[in-house]
N, C-alpha and C positions, 0 to 999 in steps of 0.2 A: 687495462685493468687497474682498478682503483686501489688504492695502499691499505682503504677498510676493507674491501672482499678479502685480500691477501691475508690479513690478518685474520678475517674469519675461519675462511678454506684450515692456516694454519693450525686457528684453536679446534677446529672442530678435527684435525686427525689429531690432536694429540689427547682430545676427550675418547675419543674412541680407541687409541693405543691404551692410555689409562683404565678403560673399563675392559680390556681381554688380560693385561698384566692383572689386574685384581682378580677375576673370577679363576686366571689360571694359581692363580695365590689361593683362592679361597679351597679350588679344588686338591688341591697339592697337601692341607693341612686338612680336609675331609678324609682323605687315603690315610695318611701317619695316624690319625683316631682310630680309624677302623682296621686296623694293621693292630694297634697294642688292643684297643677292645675285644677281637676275636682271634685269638693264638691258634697256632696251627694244630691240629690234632696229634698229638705224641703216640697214636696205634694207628694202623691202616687197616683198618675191618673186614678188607678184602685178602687179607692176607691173613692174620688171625684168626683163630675157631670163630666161627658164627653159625651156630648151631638152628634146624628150625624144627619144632614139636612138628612134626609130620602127621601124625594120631591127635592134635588137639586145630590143628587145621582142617583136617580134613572132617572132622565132626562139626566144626562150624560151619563148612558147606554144605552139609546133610540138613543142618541144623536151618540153613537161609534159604535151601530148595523146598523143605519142609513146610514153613511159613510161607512161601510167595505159595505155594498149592494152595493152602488152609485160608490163606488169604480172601473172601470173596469181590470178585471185580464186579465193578458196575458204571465200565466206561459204555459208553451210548446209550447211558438213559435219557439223557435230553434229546435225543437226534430224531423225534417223530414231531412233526408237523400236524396242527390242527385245523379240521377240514369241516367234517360233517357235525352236524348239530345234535347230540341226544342224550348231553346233560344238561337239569332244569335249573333251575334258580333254587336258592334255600329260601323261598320268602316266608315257612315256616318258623325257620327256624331266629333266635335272636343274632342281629349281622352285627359279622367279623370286620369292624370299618367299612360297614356294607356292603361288604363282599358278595357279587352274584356267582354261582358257577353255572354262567351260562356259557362252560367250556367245551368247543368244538370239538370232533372227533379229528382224527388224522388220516392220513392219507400216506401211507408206509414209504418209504422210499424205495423199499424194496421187500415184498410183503410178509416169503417166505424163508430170507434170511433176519429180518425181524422177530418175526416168532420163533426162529429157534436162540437169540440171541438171548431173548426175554428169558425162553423158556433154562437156559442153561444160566441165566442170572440169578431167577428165581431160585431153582434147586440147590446152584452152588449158597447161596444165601439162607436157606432153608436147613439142608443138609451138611453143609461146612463148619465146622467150628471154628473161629477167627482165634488167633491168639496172640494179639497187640489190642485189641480192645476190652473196654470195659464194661461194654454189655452183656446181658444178660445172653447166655446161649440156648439157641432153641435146639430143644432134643424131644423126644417122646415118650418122657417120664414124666409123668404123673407131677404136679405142682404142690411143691414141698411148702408149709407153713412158712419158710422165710427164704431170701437171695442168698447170695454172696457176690458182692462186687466191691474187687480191689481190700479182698481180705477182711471185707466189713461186712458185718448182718446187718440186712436191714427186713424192717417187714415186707412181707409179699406184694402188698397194695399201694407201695408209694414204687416211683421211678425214677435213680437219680436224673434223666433226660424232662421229665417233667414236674418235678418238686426240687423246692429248695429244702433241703435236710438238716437239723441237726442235731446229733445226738449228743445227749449228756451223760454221763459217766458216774457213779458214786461210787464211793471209799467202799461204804457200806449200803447192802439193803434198802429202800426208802419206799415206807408202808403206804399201801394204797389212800389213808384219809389225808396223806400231808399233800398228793395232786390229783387227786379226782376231781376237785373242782377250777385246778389251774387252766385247764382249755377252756373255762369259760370265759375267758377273757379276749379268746380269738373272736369271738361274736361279730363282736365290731367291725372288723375286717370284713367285706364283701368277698371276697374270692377263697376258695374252701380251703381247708386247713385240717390236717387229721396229729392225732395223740396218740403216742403208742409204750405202753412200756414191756421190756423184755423180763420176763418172770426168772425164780430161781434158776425154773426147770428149761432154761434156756428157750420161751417158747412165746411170741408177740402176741401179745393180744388189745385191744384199742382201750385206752385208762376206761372212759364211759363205762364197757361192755362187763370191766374188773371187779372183784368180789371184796367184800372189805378185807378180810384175812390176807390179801395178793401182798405181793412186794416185790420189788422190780430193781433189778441189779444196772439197768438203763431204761433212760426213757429219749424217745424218737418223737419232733414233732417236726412236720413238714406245712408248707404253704403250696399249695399249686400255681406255676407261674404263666401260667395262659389257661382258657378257654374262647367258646365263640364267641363272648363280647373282647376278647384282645389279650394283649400283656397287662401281668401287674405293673403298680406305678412304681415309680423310685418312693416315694409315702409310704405304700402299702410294706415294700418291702420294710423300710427303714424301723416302718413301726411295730413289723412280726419280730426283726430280727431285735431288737429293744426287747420285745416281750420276755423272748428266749433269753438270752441274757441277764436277763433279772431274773427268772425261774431258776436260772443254776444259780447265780447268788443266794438266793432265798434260799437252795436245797444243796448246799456246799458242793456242787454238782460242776466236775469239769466237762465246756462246750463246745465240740466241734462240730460245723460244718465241713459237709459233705458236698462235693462239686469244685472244678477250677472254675476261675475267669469270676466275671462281674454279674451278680445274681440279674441286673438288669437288660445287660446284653444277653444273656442266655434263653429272661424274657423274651424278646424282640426275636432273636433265631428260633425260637421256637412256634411263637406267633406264627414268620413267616412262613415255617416249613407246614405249620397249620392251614395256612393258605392255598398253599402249592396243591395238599393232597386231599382237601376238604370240598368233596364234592358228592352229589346225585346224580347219579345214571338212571332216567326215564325216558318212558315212549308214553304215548297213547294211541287209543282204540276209539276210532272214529269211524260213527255207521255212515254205510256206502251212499252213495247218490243222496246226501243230503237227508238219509231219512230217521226216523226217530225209533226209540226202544221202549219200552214201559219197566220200569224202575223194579219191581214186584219179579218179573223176569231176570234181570241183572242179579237181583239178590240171590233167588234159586242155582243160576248159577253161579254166581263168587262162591257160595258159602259149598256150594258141590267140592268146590275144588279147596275147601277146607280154611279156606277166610273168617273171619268173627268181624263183626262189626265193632269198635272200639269206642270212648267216650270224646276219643280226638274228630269223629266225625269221618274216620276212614274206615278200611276194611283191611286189617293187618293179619301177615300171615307168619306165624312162627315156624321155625328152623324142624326139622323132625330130627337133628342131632344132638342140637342143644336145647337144652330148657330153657325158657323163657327169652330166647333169642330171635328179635323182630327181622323178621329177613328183609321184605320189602311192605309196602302199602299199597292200597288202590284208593282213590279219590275221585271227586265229581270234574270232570271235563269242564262243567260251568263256572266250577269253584265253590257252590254250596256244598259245607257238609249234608254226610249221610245222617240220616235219624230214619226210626221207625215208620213215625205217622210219612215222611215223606217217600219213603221206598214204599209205599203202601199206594201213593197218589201220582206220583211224577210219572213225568214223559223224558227223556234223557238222550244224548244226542252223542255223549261217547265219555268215557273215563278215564284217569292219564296211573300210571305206574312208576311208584318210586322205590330206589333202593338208595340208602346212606352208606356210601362203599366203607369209610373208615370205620364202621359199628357194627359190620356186617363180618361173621366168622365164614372165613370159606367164600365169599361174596362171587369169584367166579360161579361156582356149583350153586348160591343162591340166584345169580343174575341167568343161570340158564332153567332153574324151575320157575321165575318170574315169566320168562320167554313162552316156556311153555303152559302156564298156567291164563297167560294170553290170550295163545293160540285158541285153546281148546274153549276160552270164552267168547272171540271172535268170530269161532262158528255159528254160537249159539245164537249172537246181537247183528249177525251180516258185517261184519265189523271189517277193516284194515287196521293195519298194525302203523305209525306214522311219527316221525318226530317232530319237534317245536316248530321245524318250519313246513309241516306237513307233506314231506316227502317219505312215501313206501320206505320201509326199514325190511329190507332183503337180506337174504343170509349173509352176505359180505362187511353189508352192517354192520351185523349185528356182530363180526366176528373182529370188526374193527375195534366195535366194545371191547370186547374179549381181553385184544391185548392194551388197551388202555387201563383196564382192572387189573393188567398184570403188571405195568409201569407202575399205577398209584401203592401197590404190593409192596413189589420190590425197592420202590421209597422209604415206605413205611418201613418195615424189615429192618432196608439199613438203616434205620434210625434207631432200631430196637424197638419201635410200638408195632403191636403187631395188631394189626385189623380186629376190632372186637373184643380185643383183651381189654379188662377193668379199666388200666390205663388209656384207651383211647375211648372207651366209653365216657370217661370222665372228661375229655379232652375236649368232644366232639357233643356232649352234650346242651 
């Protein structure tokens, strides 16, 4: 062995002796720190009175069983598979990123613990009052002239989940002539935007609709941050929320909005959930062995079953419990609209049926008078009942819809827009 290995071998254990004396050095004056930083406790708590409120614990378990009840679940709403075909495309309507829903039905995993899971989702969500949210609660009282959400009034027809809010505040009073012409400045803006001011007498009503003599102890102006062409932009917002801003300046008027997080982001989730639950459920009525109907006939019967023919070229039928609510449509199988002189001459080969589920109040009970309003015309044209890919739509089918209208439901719900309401009218227009 060489007298330079020797030499090495040596430096290198007493490098290594050197770094275990230091770190035991290091560790030794880590202890003596933490030794004077934390003194020992002068009472031993297990041995002194330590008293526990027995009557204010035990109300807070009443208090947290209380709330998981009231709470509504809506775990396995995703868990349904899509299978059968017999929602149509919106090519109606103006596209959401051109969005089609030409979304399959599903195939249950398992059909009749499905439906009752829906069905006890729904109810609980329906019937439950939540009480860690800030939505609005659905009950069976009659629709009061304003909300209250998070100790705020706000008008009826705006939604913190889909407007951006904000109110302004005055000292004093502020007569109707000094902002009745201030919403006109939202003009500009494409995506709609409503004015609200709260009257003496505590009571909303939109500036426009206000009397000169009004005066309004607040005023509410919101922007809507989605419909079916998409989210507002970062632009749009910047330049409402500019607007607002200078309105309370000019009306010594303090401005708050209403909503967490990032008006943009809330855009964009809103959009998306728009997407999710934006859909038509249709069939068509296709005559048998390839053969034809005379249009003249089609009509006598649609309109039997209490149809109008409309200026959109279809044959719409309204709700018999709400007024002026369009339940579903019937249209041309070939795609030309309906008109007079042509129901008068045509030869016709079958016609298709649509409902707009998120516009529709009650949309299960409208999608089974659509069913049946069908049926009873299918007798009359020799007709099957058939979907997009021209497969028999049989009772199972059909009941597969069923609870797909009850998933898109109970989405909606949880999100606080409820099927039909002003707000998803707006949303889904």
């Amino acid at each position: 062995m060489s007298d330079l290995l020797i030499i090495l071998i040596v430096l290198g254990i007493f490098i290594v002796l050197g770094v275990l004396v230091f770190n035991w050095w290091q560790e030794r004056k880590f202890h003596e720190r933490i030794s004077k930083d934390f003194k020992a406790s002068q009472r031993d708590v297990l041995i002194e009175d330590f008293q526990v409120n027995t009557e204010t614990t035990k109300r807070d378990k009443v208090k947290v069983a209380e709330r998981e009840k009231l709470e509504p679940s809506i775990a396995g709403f995703d868990q349904v598979e899509e299978t059968h075909s017999a929602f149509v495309s919106k090519e109606d309507f103006s596209p959401r990123h051109q969005f089609e829903a030409h979304a399959s039905l599903s195939e249950p995993v398992a059909e009749s613990m499905q439906e009752e899971i829906v069905s006890e989702m729904v109810n609980e969500i329906v019937h439950e009052p939540s009480t860690n949210t800030s939505e609005p609660v659905i009950t069976d009282k009659p629709e009061s002239s304003s909300m209250v959400m998070d100790e705020v009034t706000l008008p009826k027809d705006l939604h913190s989940q889909v407007d951006l809010i904000a109110l302004l505040y005055a000292s004093s009073p502020i007569s109707q002539n000094k902002v009745v012409g201030i919403e006109q400045q939202f003009k500009e803006l494409t995506e709609r935007t409503f004015a609200y001011g709260l009257t003496t007498t505590n009571d909303w009503i939109e500036i426009r609709l206000s009397k000169p003599n009004q005066a309004f102890t607040q005023l509410a102006y919101s922007l809507q941050l989605a419909d079916r062409g998409g989210a507002v932009s970062r632009g749009t917002l910047n330049r409402f929320q500019h607007m607002v801003e200078t309105i309370g300046l000019n009306l010594s008027a303090h401005v708050e909005w209403q909503g967490a997080g990032d008006p943009l982001g809330r855009a964009v989730a809103l959009d998306q959930f728009c997407i999710e639950v934006d859909k038509t459920v249709g069939f068509h009525l296709l005559a048998n062995e390839g053969a034809s109907f005379h249009a003249t006939k089609l009509r006598g019967l649609v309109e039997a079953q209490g149809l109008v023919l409309a200026d959109d070229g279809r044959f719409h039928f309204k709700s018999p419990l709400f007024d002026d609510q369009l339940e579903f449509t019937i249209k041309n199988f070939e795609g030309n609209d309906f008109s007079a002189k042509m129901l008068k001459t045509a030869v016709m080969h079958g016609i298709t049926f649509q409902l707009d589920i998120p516009t529709v109040k009650n949309n299960a009970d409208a999608f089974d008078r659509m069913v049946n309003v069908a049926r009873a015309i299918a007798k009359g044209i020799d007709a099957t009942m058939i979907d997009d890919n021209r497969k028999i739509l049989g009772d199972i089918h059909l009941e597969k819809i069923r609870q797909q209208l009850k998933m898109i439901n109970a989405k909606m719900i949880a999100k606080g827009i409820i099927p039909g309401s002003p707000q998803a009218l707006r949303l889904f227009s």
